[in-house]
N, C-alpha and C positions, 0 to 999 in steps of 0.2 A: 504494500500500500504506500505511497507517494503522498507525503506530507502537502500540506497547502503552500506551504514557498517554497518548496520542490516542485512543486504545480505551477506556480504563476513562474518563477525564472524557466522553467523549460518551457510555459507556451511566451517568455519574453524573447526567449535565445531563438525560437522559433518562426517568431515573427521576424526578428531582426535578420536573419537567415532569409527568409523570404525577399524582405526590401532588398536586402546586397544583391543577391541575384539576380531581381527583376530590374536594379537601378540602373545596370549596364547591359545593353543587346548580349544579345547569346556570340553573335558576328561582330561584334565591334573592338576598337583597340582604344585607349586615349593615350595620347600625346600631348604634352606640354597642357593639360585644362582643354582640351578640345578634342571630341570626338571623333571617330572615322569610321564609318560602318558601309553595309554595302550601298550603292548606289552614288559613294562622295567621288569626286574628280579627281585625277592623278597630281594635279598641282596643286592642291588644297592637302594633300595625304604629303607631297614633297615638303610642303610650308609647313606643314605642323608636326610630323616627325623627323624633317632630315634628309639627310642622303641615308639611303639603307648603306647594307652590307654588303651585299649580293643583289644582282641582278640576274633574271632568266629570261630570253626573251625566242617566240618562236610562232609562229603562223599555222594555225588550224582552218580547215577549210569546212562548214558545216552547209547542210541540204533540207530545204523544208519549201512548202507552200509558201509562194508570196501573200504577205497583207494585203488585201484590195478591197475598199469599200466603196457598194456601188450601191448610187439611190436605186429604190424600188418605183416603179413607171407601171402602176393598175392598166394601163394602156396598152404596155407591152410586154407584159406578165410571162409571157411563154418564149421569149425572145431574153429574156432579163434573166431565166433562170440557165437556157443554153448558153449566154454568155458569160455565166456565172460559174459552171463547169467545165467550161471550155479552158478558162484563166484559171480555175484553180488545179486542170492537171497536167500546168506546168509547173518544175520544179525549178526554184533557183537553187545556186551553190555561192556563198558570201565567205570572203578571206576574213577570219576574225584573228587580229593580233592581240595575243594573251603576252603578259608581263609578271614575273612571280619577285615580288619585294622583299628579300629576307632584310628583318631588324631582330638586332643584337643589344640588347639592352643592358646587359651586363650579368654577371653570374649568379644574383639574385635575383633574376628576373626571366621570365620565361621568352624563349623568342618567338616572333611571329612572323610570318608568311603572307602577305597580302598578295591577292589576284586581282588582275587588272584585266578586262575585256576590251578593247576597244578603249583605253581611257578609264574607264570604268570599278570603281573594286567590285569585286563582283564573289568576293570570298576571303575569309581572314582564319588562319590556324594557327594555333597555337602548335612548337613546338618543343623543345626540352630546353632545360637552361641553357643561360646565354655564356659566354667565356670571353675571358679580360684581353683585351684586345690591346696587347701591349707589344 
């Protein structure tokens, strides 16, 4: 049986536990007071953490249905829908440049791995401690 201030400090330490992890995205890093999560810009991640460590940089070439949105014409109803699967079964192929940021933050700190799409972070990993870069 769990005394009452055995009770209230574990659902305090529980609660506090909660806020810490939802105060920071699951994907996100901070640098200097200011956050970087996915969708921020490569020049904005350069200005608020630095030059990384390492860079990787290398061109993937990805295949899908073009976006195309066409108004709908009640008029031409049967003509709007052939050209509507006429366009979509074509395929494009789009060169996307991916960019991998390692930062070294030092050996009490864990490093991370930012992905860049296009410009783009588009992914952040944590991995194992950092080393004194002396």
């Amino acid at each position: 049986m769990i005394s009452g201030n055995a009770r209230k400090n574990l659902i305090r330490y529980s609660l506090l536990t909660i806020l810490l992890v939802a105060a920071e995205p699951a994907l996100a890093l901070r640098c200097g007071g200011k956050l970087v999560n996915e969708g921020t810009v490569q020049s904005k991640v350069l200005r608020f953490c630095g030059e990384p460590t390492a860079v990787q940089i290398r061109s993937v070439y990805r295949s899908g249905f073009p976006s195309i949105h066409l108004s709908h014409d009640s008029a031409r109803n049967d003509r709007f829908l052939h050209e509507r699967e006429l366009l979509f079964a074509d395929r494009v192929t789009v060169e996307v440049v991916v960019e991998e940021w390692t930062y070294n933050f030092g050996p009490h700190r864990l490093m991370r791995l930012i992905r860049f799409e296009n410009g783009i972070v588009t992914g952040i990993r944590q991995l194992g401690y950092g080393y004194r870069a002396d």
